[in-house]
C-alpha positions, 0 to 999 in steps of 0.5 A: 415155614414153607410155601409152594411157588404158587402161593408166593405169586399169589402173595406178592398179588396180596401184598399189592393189593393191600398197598392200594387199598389200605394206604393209611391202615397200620393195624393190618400186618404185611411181610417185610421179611426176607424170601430166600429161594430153595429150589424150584418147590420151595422157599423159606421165609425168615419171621414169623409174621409173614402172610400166606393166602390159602391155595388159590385164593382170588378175589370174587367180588367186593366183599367176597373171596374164594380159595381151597381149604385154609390151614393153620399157616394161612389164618393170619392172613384171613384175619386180615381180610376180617370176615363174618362168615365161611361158606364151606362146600364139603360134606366132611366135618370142619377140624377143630382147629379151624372151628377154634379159629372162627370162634376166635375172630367171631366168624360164622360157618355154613357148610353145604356139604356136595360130594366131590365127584370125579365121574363125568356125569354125577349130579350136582345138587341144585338146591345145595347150590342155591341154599348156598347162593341165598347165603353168599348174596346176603351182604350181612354175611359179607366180607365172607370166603368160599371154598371146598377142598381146592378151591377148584370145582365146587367153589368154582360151580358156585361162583360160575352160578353167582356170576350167571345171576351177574349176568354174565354171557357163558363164555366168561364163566367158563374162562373164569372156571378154567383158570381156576380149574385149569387142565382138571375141568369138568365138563358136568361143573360146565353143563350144570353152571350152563343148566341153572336157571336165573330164577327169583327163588334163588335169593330172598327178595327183602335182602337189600343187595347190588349186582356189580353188574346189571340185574335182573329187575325180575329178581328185585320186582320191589326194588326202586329202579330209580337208584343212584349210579354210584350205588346201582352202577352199570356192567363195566363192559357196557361203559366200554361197549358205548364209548363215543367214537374216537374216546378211549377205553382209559376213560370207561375204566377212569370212570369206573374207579372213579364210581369207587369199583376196582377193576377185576380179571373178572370184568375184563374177562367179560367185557372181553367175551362181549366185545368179541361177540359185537366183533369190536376187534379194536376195541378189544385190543385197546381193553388189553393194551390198558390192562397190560400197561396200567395193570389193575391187577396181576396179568395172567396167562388169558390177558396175555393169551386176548392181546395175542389174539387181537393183536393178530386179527388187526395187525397180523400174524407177523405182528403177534409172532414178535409180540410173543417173544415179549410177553414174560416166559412163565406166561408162555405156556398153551393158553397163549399158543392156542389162542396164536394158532387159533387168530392164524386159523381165523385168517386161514393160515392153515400151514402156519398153524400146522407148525405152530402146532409141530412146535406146541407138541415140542414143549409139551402144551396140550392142544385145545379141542377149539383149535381142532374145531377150526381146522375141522370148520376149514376142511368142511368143503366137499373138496376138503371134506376127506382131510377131517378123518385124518384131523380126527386121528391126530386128534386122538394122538394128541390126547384131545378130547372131542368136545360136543362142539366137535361133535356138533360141527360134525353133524351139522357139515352132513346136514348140510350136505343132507346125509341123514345117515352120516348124520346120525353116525356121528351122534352114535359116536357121540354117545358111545364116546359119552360126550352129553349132547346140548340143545344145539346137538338135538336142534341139528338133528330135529332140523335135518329130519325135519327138512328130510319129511321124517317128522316123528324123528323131528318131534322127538329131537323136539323134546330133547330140545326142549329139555335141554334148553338153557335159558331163553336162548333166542337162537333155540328159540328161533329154530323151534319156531320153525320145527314146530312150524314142520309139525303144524303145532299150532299150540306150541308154536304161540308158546315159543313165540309167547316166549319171545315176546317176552324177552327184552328184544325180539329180532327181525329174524324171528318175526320172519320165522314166525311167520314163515311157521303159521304160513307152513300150518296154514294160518294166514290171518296170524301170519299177516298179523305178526307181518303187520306188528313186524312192520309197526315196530322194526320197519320194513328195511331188508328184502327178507322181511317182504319175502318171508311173508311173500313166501306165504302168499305164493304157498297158498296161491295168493299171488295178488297180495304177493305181487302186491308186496313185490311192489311194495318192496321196491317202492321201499328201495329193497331190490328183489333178490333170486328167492323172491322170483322163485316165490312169485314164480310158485304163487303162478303156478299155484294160481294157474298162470304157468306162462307167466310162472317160466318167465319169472323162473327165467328172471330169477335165473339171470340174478345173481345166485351165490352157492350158499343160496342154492344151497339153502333149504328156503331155496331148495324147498320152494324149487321142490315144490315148482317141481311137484307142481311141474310133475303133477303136469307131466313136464318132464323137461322142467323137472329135470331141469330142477332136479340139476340144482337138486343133485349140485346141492344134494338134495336129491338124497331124499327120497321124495324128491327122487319121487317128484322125478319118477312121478312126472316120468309116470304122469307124461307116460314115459317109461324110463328104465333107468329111474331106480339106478339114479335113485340109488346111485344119488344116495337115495332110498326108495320106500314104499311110494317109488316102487308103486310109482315104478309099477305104474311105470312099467305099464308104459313100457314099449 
């Protein structure tokens, strides 16, 4: 009998499996019998006993495993694992062979048939999957397999949704999907497990079932909540996440066996990917070092590949080039040098990376687009903006594949920079690559037009963003409140923010973006009110929480309620930064006190401005509309004054900022000859108001 090299790995994983598991079973045969190596491909194994798991066989959860398709060879090994039942997710008919096996050992068959697709963007059927998920959530049904043909894209689409119903972030999902997956990914597998929803149609409620990890008590709304830990036990990542100061990460994992819950790739995966978002770099070094010395489980390349990568963020590169050489050769492939360049690139190692790189080419390890993305984000500044054409030809040489990640850094250095039309020239290239833009991708968009004044753009971005939308991501959530804050929908706008309301916590930020939206549309009784619940519940601690209402007050020439505020603020011990002088400075002038409105813009000026500030759209729109102000008065001078930071930063690509300019020339009865050469020059195009403003201009010729 012959077996690839893979699956004997795998066995050996098995063999040691069982011998933790089932110390005192005699029943449960296991090889005794000899290996004896032909070549690279294949092995001979002397005894008719031996145990051979179907190909990638993996353990799930408890009670639940995953593998392609089982052939004769591998029966004597399922019998060992005693299933009930076989979720089979291909449409053909299952041999005859095999149906004779599970009548034999009383297992039961449910098939769903999906088609397996190769196209990028076939449609996944979701209510196969979960007609499917209802079955694998049943614990009567268990000790049950999944699998499909090769165990890769269906089974891993069905097991990516039943971790999202574990609560799992993204992040680990994926990693999970693409080891199985490896270099044959699918990114519409991807996109669909991202697109399911969590919702309480999934399973039948009466089915007496437990999340390892967390759940949702909006999925079990009759279930007592009240239940012992040992059976209703808490996410491993969260016992490592609230460790005390100064304990170790054994303890969280000791505790966790000691519950009775055995520790799976699966978790450590998770809680990996959480701890990175929380940036507990240390701690994530200590998860892995655990892992690595107590072996749970079998180290694979993604272990390997997070002690490199934290090892290199706490004690440096120096120190995760010496730990590659010690790290065993078969799990010194890509996965590991992508995550080295990539802690290289996070410390801005830029050449470092560029050999490692030479060096991955050498051996033949293909390069993540990630490691792209980094060096794309590095190269973002206006000095090294002209190095990311070249990043994107070597990309290609490379034979990577731009991600919509790729994309969406792309797009949002030119709405940074305020080029509209460069904007729009990526996502063109986007969708003639056929790469299916996210949420994220329309999110950029329906901001950038926003901020440029072209609201009917906006509000069809807005509903791309809205059916693209996964979940409730907050971060989504919060940028809609702000565009539909731009287009004055006032009824949208309290359904965003009813949304938010309901999630189990609600930030700082999006009270100050909701307000800042009702302040927009002019609704200052709603505004104050969420002030007032924002103070109430989060306190008031941070200088952006008095200037987002400040910035409403000044907008509507409230200038009392906002000095009010300002004072308010340092009594709080907050210290007003630029932007709140920027504000005060709008609200005088709005009330009329221009005096007083100079003397405030001059303080601000003496603070402290850093570049991104500047650059900012708060900071750029509140200069504007000083500017407009100014214009409407005919002071030519501040405006041009104004228009200096407009063209550091960029802003002046818009057209109704050249206007504002034009406008005070016009409004002081100054004609300029040189007006529309600055426009056009500043990257600008005029519209149907410069030109009028212009024929206006031309009566003041001398």
């Amino acid at each position: 009998m012959q077996v690839s090299e893979i699956q004997q790995l795998q066995l050996q994983l098995q063999v040691k499996h069982h011998k933790q598991h089932n110390p005192n079973n005699q029943d449960i045969p296991m090889c005794q019998k000899k290996i004896q190596i032909q070549d690279e491909k294949k092995v001979i194994v002397e005894g008719d006993d031996f145990l051979v798991p179907p190909l990638n066989f993996a353990m799930v959860d408890s009670g639940i495993f995953r593998s392609g398709f089982p052939k004769p060879d591998n029966f004597s090994f399922l019998q060992t694992l005693r299933l009930r039942s076989i979720i089979y997710l291909c449409p053909e008919p299952y041999p005859e062979t095999n149906l004779e096996f599970l009548k034999s050992n009383g297992i039961k068959l449910y098939q769903f048939g999906i088609e397996g697709h190769k196209e990028p963007f076939v449609n996944i059927p979701e209510d196969t999957i979960r007609e499917a998920l209802k079955v694998l959530l049943d614990v009567r049904n268990h000790p049950l397999i999944i699998h499909c043909k090769r165990g890769k894209h269906r089974t891993g689409c069905l097991v990516g949704c039943y971790r999202k119903l574990q609560k799992w972030c993204l992040s680990s999902v994926f990693d999970e999907y693409q080891r199985f997956a490896a270099a044959k990914a699918r990114v519409s597998d991807q996109s669909f497990i991202q697109a399911i929803r969590r919702t309480p149609r999934v399973i039948q409620i009466h089915l007496n079932f437990r999340f390892l990890c967390t759940q949702s008590p909006q999925l079990f709304p009759n279930h007592n909540n009240n239940l012992d830990t040992a059976e209703n036990p808490e996410c491993l990542s969260s016992r490592i996440e609230n460790l005390p100061k100064g304990e170790s990460v054994g303890s969280a994992f000791r505790t966790w066996m000691g519950d009775g819950f055995p520790v799976h790739a699966g978790h450590v995966f998770h809680a990996i990917n959480r701890l990175r978002k929380l940036n507990f770099n240390k701690r994530a070094l200590e998860v892995m070092e655990w892992v690595i010395r107590e072996r749970p489980y079998r180290p694979r390349e993604l272990d390997y590949a997070y002690l490199i990568e934290f090892t290199t963020k706490l004690h440096g590169i120096s120190h995760g080039e010496k730990l590659i050489s010690n790290i065993p050769c078969e799990f010194q492939n890509e996965l590991l040098y992508n995550n080295l360049v990539i802690a290289c690139l996070d410390k801005g190692v830029i050449r470092l990376s560029l050999e490692y790189m030479k060096k991955m080419r050498e051996l033949g390890h293909p390069i993540s687009h990630l490691v792209f993305n980094r060096l794309i984000i590095l190269h973002s500044s206006p000095k090294r903006k002209k190095m990311i054409p070249k990043l994107l030809t070597q990309m290609k040489a490379d034979k990577v594949t731009p991600h919509v990640s790729t994309y969406n850094i792309l797009m949002k250095i030119e709405a940074n920079e305020h080029n509209l039309e460069n904007l729009v020239k990526v996502f063109g290239r986007m969708k003639q690559a056929q790469v299916e833009p996210n949420e994220i991708s329309y999110c950029i968009l329906a901001t950038a037009h926003a901020v440029a004044r072209l609201y009917t753009a906006t509000e069809s971005y807005v509903e791309a963003v809205e059916k693209s939308i996964t979940g409730n991501n907050w971060s989504t959530l919060d940028v809609l409140l702000m565009l539909y804050g731009y287009l004055g929908n006032q009824k949208e706008l309290e359904r965003v923010w009813g949304i938010i309301q309901g999630l189990p916590f609600v930030r700082c930020k999006s009270y100050m973006l909701a307000i800042e939206a009702f302040g927009r549309m002019g609704q200052l009784p709603r505004a104050e009110e969420l002030w007032f619940e924002m103070e109430s519940r989060k306190g008031l601690k941070s200088v952006e929480q008095f200037n987002s209402m400040i910035t409403v007050y000044c907008r509507h020439g409230f200038v009392d309620k906002a000095a009010r505020l300002y004072r308010n603020m340092k009594t709080n011990g907050c210290k007003p930064n630029a932007i709140t002088y920027r504000q005060l400075a709008l609200g005088c002038l709005k009330a009329g006190m221009t005096e007083q409105a100079l003397k405030t813009l001059d303080l601000g000026l003496r603070s402290t401005i850093c570049k991104k500030v500047r650059n900012s759209t708060p900071w750029l729109e509140t200069t504007h509309c000083i500017a407009e102000i100014f214009a409407e008065k005919g002071d030519v001078g501040n405006v041009e004054r104004l228009f200096e930071e407009f063209h550091k930063a960029k802003y002046c690509r818009y057209t109704f900022v050249y206007n504002t300019l034009i406008k005070a020339y016009v409004k002081a009865k100054i004609y300029d000859p040189n007006l529309l050469r600055r426009m056009i020059l500043g990257g600008a195009r005029p519209d149907a108001e410069t030109y009028s403003l212009l024929k206006v201009a031309e009566q003041f010729r001398t």
